[in-house]
C-alpha angles and dihedrals in degrees: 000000000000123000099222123028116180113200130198083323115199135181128174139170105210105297092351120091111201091176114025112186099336112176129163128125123234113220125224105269099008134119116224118177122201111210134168136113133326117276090021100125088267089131096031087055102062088043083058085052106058092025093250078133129028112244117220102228130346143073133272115192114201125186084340083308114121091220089184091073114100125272095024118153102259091184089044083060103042091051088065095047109071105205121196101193127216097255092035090245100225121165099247088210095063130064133247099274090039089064106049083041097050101083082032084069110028107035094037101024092234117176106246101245085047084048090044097049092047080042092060092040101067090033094055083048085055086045082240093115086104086055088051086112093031126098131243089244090065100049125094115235094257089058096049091050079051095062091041092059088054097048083061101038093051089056081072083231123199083227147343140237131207118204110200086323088185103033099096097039137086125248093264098050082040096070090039092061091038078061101043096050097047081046082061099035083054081050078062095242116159110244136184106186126181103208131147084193104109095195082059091050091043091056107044117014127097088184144019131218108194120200127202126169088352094302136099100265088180151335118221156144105266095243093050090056099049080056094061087095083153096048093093093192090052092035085050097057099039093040100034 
């Protein structure tokens, strides 16, 4: 059974339909990566996912729960995505090590030396343990992707998404994160990852959606699609 099964998956914005039918499945322990244009649903998708937004229409399944149905725990669900977000999304007012414990305590209610030692434990992981007291303004963008990673990683999540990991980032920090997530996709982590950075696709994915226009344009393997020289919407994107 997959963990995670997407149905008929639709999301609009009064006349404007942003996904329009998505549906794929996202194996225990694999990497998928969704790819495609700018402006093609590739965000809004993974804010479906874990009901950050509302979709208009569709099924998740998530862990064999269909967590569209109304009245899900929408808390109960988001507290086994873990979700690293485009921009990191650290609160610039903690620390380090306040940030990686703060879901610790208040979604799970875990006493504070329990949420520190799990804390230390994934930052150690992310080789951020030395930062614990530091905050996040005086931090690189590498290390605050870092922490961002451990924050995740400490919920004990059923799988994670990456929103754009490299997009904020310079060439040098980019191939350390391109390290550092394949580092946690080897740890066989799930992962569902939205990138249009190909040396990240390359690396993790064992498989690629591709989204064009809201819709599931392919599915395929990372090198097959590269080979689509003929395919003027895929060339376009890879080429262009």
């Amino acid at each position: 059974m997959a963990l995670l099964e997407v149905r008929d998956l639709v999301k609009s914005y009064g006349d404007r339909t942003v996904l329009d039918g998505v549906s794929f499945t996202l194996a225990e322990g694999e990497a998928k990566v969704i790819m495609g244009p700018s402006g093609c649903g590739k965000s809004t998708l993974l804010r479906c996912l874990n009901r950050l937004i509302d979709p208009t229409s569709g099924t998740i399944l998530f862990d064999g729960e269909d967590v569209t149905r109304p009245g899900v725990d929408v808390r109960a669900l988001r507290s086994r995505i873990g979700f690293v977000f485009q921009n990191f999304a650290l609160y610039r007012h903690l620390s380090v090590l306040d940030n990686v414990t703060l879901a610790l305590r208040r979604l799970k209610h875990m006493p504070r030396a329990e949420a520190e030692e799990r804390a230390l434990h994934e930052l150690d992981r992310m080789e951020m343990a030395e930062k614990r007291d530091a905050f996040p303004a005086a931090l690189s963008g590498g290390q605050s992707q870092r922490v961002a990673i451990a924050r995740a990683l400490a919920m004990d999540p059923k799988v994670l998404f990456f929103d754009e990991p490299t997009s904020a980032l310079d060439p040098i920090m980019v191939r350390e994160v391109v390290t550092l997530i394949n580092r946690v996709y080897l740890d066989n982590v799930t992962i569902l990852c939205v990138t249009h950075d190909l040396s990240l696709a390359k690396y993790i994915s064992d498989r690629v959606v591709f989204l064009d226009q809201g819709k599931v344009y392919a599915e395929d393997l990372i090198e097959n699609l590269l080979d689509r020289k003929g395919d003027p919407v895929i060339a376009e994107f890879f080429e262009g």
